[in-house]
N, C-alpha and C positions, 0 to 999 in steps of 0.2 A: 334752289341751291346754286351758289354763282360758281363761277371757273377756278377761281380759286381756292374755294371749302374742299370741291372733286378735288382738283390737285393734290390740299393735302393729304385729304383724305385716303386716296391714292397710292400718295408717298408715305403715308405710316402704314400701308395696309402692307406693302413693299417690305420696309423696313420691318414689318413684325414675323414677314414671312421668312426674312432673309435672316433675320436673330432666330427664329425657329430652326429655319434650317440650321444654322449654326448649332445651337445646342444638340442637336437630332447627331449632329456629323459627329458633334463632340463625343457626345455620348456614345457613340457607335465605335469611336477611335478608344473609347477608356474601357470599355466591354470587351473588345477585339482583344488589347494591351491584356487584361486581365485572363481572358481565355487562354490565351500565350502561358501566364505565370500557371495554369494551373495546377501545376505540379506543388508549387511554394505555398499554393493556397488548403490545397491539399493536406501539406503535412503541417501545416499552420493549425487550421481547422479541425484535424483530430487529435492532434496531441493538446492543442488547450481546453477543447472541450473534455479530452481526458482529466485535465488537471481539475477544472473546475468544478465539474459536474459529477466525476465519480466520488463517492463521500472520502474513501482515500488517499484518493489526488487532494483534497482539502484538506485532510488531517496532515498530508505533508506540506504543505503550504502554511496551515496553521502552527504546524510544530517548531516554525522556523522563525516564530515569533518570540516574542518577549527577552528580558537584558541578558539573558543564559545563554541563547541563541542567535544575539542579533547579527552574527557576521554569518550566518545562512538566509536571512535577511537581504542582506548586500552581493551573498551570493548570488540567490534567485535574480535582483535585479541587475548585474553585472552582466548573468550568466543571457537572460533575456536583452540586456541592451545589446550587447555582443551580436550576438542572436538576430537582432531586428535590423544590424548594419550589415548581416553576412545575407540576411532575406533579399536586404536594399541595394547591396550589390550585383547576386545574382539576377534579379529580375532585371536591372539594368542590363546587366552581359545576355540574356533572352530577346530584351525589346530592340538592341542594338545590335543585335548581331546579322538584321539587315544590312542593306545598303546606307551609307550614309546620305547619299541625295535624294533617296525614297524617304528617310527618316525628315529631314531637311527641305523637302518638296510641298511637306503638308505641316502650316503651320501645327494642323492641330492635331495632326500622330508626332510628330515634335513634341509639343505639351502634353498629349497621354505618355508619349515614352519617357520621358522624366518626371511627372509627380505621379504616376503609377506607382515608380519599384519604393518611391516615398510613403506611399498607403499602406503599403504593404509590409515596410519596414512596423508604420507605426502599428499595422493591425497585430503582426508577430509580436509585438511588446504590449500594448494594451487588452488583449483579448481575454488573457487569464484575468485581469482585473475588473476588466468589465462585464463578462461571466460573475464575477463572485458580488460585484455591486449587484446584479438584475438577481442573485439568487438568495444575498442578504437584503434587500429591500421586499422582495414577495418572500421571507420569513418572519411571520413575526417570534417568533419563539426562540430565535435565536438569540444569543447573550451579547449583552452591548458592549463585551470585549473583546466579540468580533468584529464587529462595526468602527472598532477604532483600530484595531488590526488593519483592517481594509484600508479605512481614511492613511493610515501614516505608509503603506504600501502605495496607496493613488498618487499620494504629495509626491513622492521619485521619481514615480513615472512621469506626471505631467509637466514637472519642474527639467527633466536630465534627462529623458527619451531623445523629446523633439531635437533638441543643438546636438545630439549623438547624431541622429539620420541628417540632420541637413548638412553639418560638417560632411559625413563621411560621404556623403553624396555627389558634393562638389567643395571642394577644401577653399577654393578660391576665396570664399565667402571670408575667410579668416584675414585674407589680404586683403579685402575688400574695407571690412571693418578697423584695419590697422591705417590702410589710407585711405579715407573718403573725399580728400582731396583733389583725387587721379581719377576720382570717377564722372564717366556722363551722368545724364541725368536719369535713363532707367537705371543704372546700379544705382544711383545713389540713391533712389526709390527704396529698392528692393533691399537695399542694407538697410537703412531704416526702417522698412516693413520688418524682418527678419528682428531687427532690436525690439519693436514694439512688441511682435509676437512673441520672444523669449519672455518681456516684463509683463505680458499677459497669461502665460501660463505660468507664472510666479502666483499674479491675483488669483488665476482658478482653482490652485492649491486650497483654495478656502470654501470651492462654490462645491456643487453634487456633483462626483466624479464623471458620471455619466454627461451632464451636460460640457464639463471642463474639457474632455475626450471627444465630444462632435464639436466643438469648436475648434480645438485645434487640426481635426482633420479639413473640417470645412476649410480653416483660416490659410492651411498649404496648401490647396490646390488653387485658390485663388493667390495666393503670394507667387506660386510657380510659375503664373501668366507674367507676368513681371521680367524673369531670367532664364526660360526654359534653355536660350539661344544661347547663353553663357555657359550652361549646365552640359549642353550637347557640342562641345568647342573639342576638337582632338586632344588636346592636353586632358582634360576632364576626364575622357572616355577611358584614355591610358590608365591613367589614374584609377579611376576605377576598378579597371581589369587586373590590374598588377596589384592593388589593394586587396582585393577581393580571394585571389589566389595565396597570399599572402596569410591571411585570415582564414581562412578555406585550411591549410596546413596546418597553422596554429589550431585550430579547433581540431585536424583530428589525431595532434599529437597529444592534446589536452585530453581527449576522449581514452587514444590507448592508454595513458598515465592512468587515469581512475579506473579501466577496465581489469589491469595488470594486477590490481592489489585491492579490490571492491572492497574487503571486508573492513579495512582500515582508513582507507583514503575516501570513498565513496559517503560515509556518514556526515565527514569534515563539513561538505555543501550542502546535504540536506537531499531528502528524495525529490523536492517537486525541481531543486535544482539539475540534478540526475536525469530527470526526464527530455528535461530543456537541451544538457550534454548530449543524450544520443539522439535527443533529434538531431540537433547541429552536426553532430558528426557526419551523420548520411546525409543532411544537405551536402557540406563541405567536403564530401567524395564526389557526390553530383557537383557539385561546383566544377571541381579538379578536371571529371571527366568531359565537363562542356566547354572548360578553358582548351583542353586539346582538341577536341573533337564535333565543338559546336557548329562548325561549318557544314557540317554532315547531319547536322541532328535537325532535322526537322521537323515541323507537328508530327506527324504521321511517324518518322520514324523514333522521337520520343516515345509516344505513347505505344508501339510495338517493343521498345525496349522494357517498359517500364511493366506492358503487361508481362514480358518474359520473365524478369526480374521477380514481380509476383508469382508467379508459377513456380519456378526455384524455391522461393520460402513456402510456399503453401505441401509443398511435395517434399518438402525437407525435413530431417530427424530433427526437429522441434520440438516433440511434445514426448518425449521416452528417450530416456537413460538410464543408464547403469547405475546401478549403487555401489557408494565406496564400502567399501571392507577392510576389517586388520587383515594384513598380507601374513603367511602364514609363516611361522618362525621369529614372529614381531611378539612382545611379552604381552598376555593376555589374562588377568586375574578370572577365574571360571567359579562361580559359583554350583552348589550341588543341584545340579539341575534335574526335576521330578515330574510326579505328576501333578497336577493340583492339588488330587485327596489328598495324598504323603505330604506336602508342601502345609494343607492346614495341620493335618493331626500332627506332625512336629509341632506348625506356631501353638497350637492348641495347650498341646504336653510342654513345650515350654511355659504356661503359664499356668498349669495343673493346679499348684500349690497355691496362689493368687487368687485362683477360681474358687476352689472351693473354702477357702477363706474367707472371701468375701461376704460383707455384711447385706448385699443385695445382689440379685445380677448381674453377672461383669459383662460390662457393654461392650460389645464388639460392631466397631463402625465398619462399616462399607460404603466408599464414596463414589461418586462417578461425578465425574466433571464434562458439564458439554463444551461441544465446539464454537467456535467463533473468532479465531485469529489469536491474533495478541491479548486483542481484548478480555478473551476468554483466560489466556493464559494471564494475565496479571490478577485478575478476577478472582483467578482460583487457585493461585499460588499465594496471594493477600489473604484472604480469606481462611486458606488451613495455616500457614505460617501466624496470621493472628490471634488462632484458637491455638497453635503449639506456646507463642506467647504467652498467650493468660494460663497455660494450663500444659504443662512441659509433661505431662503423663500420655498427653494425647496421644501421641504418635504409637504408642505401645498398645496403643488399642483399636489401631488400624489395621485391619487384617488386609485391606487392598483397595487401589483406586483406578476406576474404569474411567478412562480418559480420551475425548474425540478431539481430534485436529488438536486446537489452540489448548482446551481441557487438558490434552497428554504433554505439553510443553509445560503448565503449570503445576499440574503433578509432577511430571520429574522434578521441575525444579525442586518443590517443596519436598519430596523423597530423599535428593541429593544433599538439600540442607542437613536435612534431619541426620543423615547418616554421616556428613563428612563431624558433623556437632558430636554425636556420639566417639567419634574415634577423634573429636579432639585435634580434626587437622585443620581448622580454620577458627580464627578470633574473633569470636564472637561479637562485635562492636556494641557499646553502649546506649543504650535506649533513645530514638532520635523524636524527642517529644512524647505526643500519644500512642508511638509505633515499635511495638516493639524492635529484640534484634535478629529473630530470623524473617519479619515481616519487610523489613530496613532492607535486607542483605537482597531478597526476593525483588523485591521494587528497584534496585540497581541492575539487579540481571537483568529483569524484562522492560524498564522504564528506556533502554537504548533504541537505536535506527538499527531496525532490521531489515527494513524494507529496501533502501540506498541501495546496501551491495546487490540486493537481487536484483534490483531495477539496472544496474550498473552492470553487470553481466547478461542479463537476458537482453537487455536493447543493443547491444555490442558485440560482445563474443559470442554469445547462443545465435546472435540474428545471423552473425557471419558465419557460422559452423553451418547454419541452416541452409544459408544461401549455396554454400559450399559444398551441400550434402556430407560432412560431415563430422564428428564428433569432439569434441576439447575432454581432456579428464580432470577442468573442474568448469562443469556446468552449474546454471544459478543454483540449485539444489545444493551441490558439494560448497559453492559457496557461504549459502547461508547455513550449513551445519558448521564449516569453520566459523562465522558468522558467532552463532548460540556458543560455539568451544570458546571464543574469546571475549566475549562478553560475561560470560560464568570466568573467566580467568580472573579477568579485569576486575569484577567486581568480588571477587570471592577469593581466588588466587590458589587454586588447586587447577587440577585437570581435571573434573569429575565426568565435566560432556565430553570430553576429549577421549577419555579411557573406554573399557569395554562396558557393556551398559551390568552384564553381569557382577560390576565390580564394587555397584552398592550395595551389594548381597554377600558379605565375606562371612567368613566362619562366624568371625564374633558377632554380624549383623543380620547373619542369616534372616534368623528370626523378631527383627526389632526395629526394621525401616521396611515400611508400606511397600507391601508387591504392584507394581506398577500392570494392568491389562490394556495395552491399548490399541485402541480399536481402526483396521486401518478397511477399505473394500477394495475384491477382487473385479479389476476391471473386465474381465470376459464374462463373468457370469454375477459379477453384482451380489458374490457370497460376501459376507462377514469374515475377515482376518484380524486375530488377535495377537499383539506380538507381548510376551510376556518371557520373564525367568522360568518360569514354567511351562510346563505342557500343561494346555486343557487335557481332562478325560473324555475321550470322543461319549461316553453314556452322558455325559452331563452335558456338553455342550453340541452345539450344530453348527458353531464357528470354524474356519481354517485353522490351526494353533500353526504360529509360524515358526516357533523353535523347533517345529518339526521337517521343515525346507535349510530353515537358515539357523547355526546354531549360534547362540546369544553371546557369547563370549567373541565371534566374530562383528558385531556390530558395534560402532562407538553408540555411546545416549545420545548423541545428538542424530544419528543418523534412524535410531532406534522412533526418535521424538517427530521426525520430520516424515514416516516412515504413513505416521498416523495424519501428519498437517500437509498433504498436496492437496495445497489449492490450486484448482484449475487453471490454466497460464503460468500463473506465478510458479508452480511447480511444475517440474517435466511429471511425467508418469513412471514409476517407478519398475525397472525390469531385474525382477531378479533370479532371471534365470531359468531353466528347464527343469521341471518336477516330474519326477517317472508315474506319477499315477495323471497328473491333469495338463500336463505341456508348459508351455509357458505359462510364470506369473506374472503378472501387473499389476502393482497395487496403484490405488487413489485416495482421496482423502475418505478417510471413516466418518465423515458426515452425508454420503451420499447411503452409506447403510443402517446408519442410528445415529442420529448426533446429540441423543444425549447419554450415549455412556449407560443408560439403566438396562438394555439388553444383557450385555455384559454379568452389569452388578448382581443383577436378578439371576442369573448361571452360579457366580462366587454364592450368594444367599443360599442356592441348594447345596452346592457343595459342602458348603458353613455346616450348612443343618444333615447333614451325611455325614460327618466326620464327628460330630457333636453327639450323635444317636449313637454313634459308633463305640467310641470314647466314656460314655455314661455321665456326659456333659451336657445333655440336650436342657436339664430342667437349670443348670445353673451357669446359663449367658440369656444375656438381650441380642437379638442383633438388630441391629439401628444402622439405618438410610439415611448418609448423609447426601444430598439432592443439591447440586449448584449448577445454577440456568444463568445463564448471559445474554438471554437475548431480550434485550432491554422492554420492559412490560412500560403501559404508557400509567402514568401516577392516576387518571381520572378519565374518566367516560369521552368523556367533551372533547380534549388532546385525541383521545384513539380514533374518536368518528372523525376529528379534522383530517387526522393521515388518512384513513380510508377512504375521502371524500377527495383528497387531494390524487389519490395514487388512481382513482377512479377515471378523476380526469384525464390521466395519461392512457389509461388501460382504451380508451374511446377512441383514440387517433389511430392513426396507420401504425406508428410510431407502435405505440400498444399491440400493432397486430404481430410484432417480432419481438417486444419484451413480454408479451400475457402468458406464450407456454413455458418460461424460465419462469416466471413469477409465481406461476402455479405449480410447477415442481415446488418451487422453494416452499408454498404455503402445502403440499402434501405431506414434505419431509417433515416442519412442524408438526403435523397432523400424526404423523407416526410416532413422531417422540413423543411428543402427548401419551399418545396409546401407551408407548414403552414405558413410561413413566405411573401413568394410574396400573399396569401389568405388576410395577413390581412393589408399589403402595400396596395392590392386595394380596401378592404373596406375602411378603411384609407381616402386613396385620394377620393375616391367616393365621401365621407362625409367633404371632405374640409380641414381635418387635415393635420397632417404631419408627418414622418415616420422618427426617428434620427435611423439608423444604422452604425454608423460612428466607436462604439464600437466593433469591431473582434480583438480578440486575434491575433498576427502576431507570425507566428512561427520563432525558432531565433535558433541558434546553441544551445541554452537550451533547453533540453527537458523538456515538461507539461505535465508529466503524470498523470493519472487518479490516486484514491486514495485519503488517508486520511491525507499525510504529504507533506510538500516541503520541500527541500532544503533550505538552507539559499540564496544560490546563484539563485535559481528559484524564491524565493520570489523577490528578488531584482530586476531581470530583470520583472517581471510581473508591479512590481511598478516603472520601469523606460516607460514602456508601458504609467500607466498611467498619471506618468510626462510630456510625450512628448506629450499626447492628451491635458492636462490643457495647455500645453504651445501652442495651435495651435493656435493663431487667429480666423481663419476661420474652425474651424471645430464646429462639435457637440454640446461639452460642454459647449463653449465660446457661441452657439447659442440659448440653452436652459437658460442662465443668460440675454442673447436678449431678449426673450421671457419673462421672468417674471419681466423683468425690463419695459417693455413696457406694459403688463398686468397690471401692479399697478394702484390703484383710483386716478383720476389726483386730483390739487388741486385745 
């Protein structure tokens, strides 16, 4: 080999060493940069992976879809560009809050310190999106009206992200563009780079989101090489800082505006937009505080503040509050409040003469409704409002409905309807298609955003009460019971959840609208509380009876309803107070003690059948078990092995070693309902009734997630469910209209 070959040899060996090192340095400078932001990365990374990935975070993100909602749509994405320029600022005022000649000394922490807080912008704007591509492409069962959801969500972002972050990054760019004239020849580069790249992510509008999104990130850190020099110029910096602060105030005036009035202004944006607000908010407090104070904040004493700060909420009245009450001297309609027995043998002896008139057994339903969010409550409020529909006798032959969480939201409802229709204080609307009109009226109360105001209070007022150690007098809980109060307004146009819960029980209704039992657990000792117009009789039952602590005419319905649905987080823990025999109470949601409501029912069934023997009525009623489940059964074998196959794979990781013992609670608590359920099938048949469980939710390429909203597309299919059960012939519904058609007094 001659002197020459060595040479070059040499010299590329040089040169490949000294481009390595380069990258190496590079890279070390964008990792550094990044370990600096991690706080931005931080609340990046779990609030979207909240959106994304928890099925509720999705259903509010889906909900904000299609022509009815599209300006929660433009919320979400407004609320997120916003959001990804408030990211891009901050992390700018972090990476520059060195020196400027340290920043300026090395080209390339120069170039990490400005297309950093740009990654960072785009990852805060792209991340929910690219979450829901990576988890609609590994779905197949998913419905292709989500996938075009997604697609028309992607086109905004990658079209009107990027010119939001690089405008607000460095504005110059806009004078640059207006005169390219005046420019050398690196701007003039980089403005031309900058136009192609905007007319490129026009074309990627059309490619897979996923690849559209690493292209435009790849495509700004390499355009950044180009002007980092220009981006880091004193004007710019200014610029920034005073931008940033500016935007920093505006978001957390925007935040107190939505927090001041959650019930009403919080639905307007939509929850997943909600979520995005109070992140922004506490960035743009951190913001405010770095603008004073950044000179002081160092790694070290960041991350000492930030654990302090955590310690404050984790040590704070977060999780337990107070319940609202009617203040005494406030007008209260009180029902004759009893014991159970006394409560049947009245309904009983009210219908004496009916009884034994009848041409066959007069059937007396007893229903229990499980839990499961909203879900549960439209479920079960559709489903009895569609059988009061085909059959306006029903309800008179409801002797009572055992209700958990979601279950007792859709019972009231259906109780309330029935009782305000009987007194004739609401207009009945005329039949909307195949839907009836108290099935119509049901679907507007529960078909709204409940989730909003609570999201919208517990990330803002409850987190700063927490911080503060302590309390506001409307926590998310009092929230969303005004929440439920004006959504029954709205849609109904009475006060019925607003009044005392006692007040669907008046003289004339006493006996003629469904006794509400619903089921809430005692957080100290994990007993069974049942809050009813009634007292249980302690010989019949082994439950709390809470009319016995709290009398019922002091509870509004709504707080009565809410009383049964704390869900964990979403609801504080409910304190109501010192009890002279067991101390304080605490209740929680009544699906940690039954969630299907048939413990309950199977207690009213003996009572039934004790007031009945009593009476000389035993040999002339049926009692019939009406059984409605929500928690979506999978239509065929194949579907069910795929989820188990799938949830298996997670249960395997580390990941799995902190989700496996909530997953198996949650697969116990099924386990027990079960139990309760085949418990009170064979009391049931024992006693000669009969047991309708024809009512299960069937799971469908829609998901039914738990929570406080649906989907416009989830309501629909939940109500195409109960279209196809009205239309069955031979099922359930159609047999329970058998039933009280054949119970009638012959003539």
């Amino acid at each position: 080999m001659d002197v020459s070959s060595r040479t070059m040899i040499g010299s590329l060996r040089q040169t490949m060493t000294k481009g390595l090192a380069s990258i190496a340095a590079w890279a070390y400078e964008v990792v550094d940069a990044l370990g600096r932001c991690w706080f931005l990365i931080l609340a990046t990374l779990s609030v979207g992976i909240t959106i994304a990935l928890v099925p509720q975070g999705r259903e509010a993100l889906w909900a904000a879809s299609g022509p009815a909602h599209a300006w929660q749509v433009w919320a979400f994405f407004v609320t997120s560009t916003l959001g990804a320029v408030l990211v891009t600022l901050f992390a700018s005022q972090i990476l520059e809050s060195r020196r400027a000649d340290e920043i300026a000394g090395s080209g390339l922490r120069g170039h990490a310190c400005f297309t950093v807080p740009g990654m960072l912008g785009l990852l805060a704007a792209f991340l929910v999106p690219l979450l829901l591509a990576f988890l609609v492409g590994s779905s197949p069962f998913l419905l292709p009206q989500r996938r075009k959801e997604l697609q028309e969500l992607g086109i905004l972002f990658q079209t009107m992200v990027m010119p939001a972050v690089v405008v607000a990054r460095c504005p110059m760019v806009l004078s640059y563009l207006a005169r390219p004239w005046t420019l050398d020849r690196r701007q003039l580069l980089s403005s031309v780079g900058l136009v192609m790249f905007f007319l490129l992510s026009l074309l990627l509008s059309s490619s897979p989101f996923v690849t559209g999104a690493l292209v435009l990130f790849v495509g700004l850190a390499i355009l950044d090489g180009l002007w980092w020099q220009v981006g880091l110029g004193a004007a710019t910096r200014t610029w920034r800082r005073w931008a940033g602060l500016v935007l920093s105030i505006g978001w957390i005036v925007a935040g107190c505006w939505v927090a001041a009035a959650p019930e009403s202004r919080a639905p307007v944006i939509g929850a997943a937009a909600v979520i995005l607000f109070a992140e922004y908010f506490w960035i743009a407090l951190a913001y405010v505080l770095f603008f004073f104070l950044g000179r002081w904040l160092s790694q070290g004493v960041s991350i000492a503040l930030f654990i302090t700060v955590l310690g404050l909420f984790l040590s704070g009245p977060f999780n337990m509050h107070s319940v609202r009450t009617i203040v005494v001297g406030q007008p209260a309609a009180t029902a004759a409040q009893g014991r159970l027995s006394k409560h049947i043998d009245g309904w009983l002896e009210s219908r004496r003469s009916e009884i034994e008139s009848a041409g066959s057994p007069y059937p007396v339903f007893i229903v229990s409704a499980e839990g499961g969010g909203i879900r549960a409550a439209f479920w079960t409020a559709g489903l009895l409002c569609a059988i009061q529909d085909a059959e306006p006798a029903f309800s008179d032959h409801v002797l009572g409905i055992s209700g958990v969480s979601g279950g007792s939201l859709g019972a009231a409802t259906f109780a309330a309807l029935v009782g305000e229709a009987q007194r004739a204080a609401i207009n009945v609307p005329h039949t909307t298609g195949d839907m009836g009109p108290l099935q119509t009226l049901a679907g507007q109360v529960l078909g709204r955003d409940y989730l909003s105001p609570v999201l919208a209070t517990m990330l803002i007022p409850d987190a700063a009460a927490c911080l503060l150690h302590g309390e506001w007098a409307q926590d998310r809980a009092a929230v969303l019971e005004r929440a439920f109060e004006l959504g029954w307004r709205q849609a109904v146009g009475t006060d019925a959840f607003q009044d005392p819960m006692t007040a669907l029980w008046r003289d004339d209704t006493l006996h003629r609208v469904p006794t509400l039992f619903m089921t809430s657990t005692e957080a100290a000792s994990g007993r069974r509380i049942v809050n009813s117009p009634v007292v249980l009789d302690s010989g019949l039952s082994s439950a709390i009876s809470l009319p016995v602590t709290i009398p019922p005419h002091t509870l509004r319905l709504s707080t009565a309803v809410l009383l049964s649905a704390r869900f964990p987080a979403i609801s504080p823990i409910a304190n109501l107070g010192e009890t002279a025999e067991d101390g304080p109470l605490h209740v929680v949601d009544g699906g940690y003690v039954d969630n299907s409501g048939t413990l309950t029912a199977a207690e009213i069934v003996e009572a039934l059948a004790a007031s009945a023997e009593r009476l000389g009525l035993a040999d002339r009623i049926c009692t019939v078990a009406i059984v409605i489940t929500d928690e979506p059964i999978a239509p065929n074998k194949q579907e069910s092995l795929a989820d188990r196959r799938s949830q298996s794979g997670i249960v395997s990781t580390a990941v799995g070693a902190v989700l496996a013992p909530f997953e198996t609670l949650n697969h116990v608590r099924k386990a027990l309902s079960t139990k309760h359920r085949e418990s009170l099938t064979a009391l049931i048949h024992g006693r000669g009734g009969e047991v309708l469980d024809g009512f299960a939710l069937k799971a469908s390429q829609m998901e039914f997630p738990l929570g406080w909203m649906l989907a416009p597309a989830t309501r629909s299919a939940l109500t195409q469910q109960i279209r196809d059960l009205k239309s069955d012939a031979a099922g359930d519904l159609q047999h329970i209209k058998d039933l009280i058609r054949a119970g009638r007094p012959q003539k």
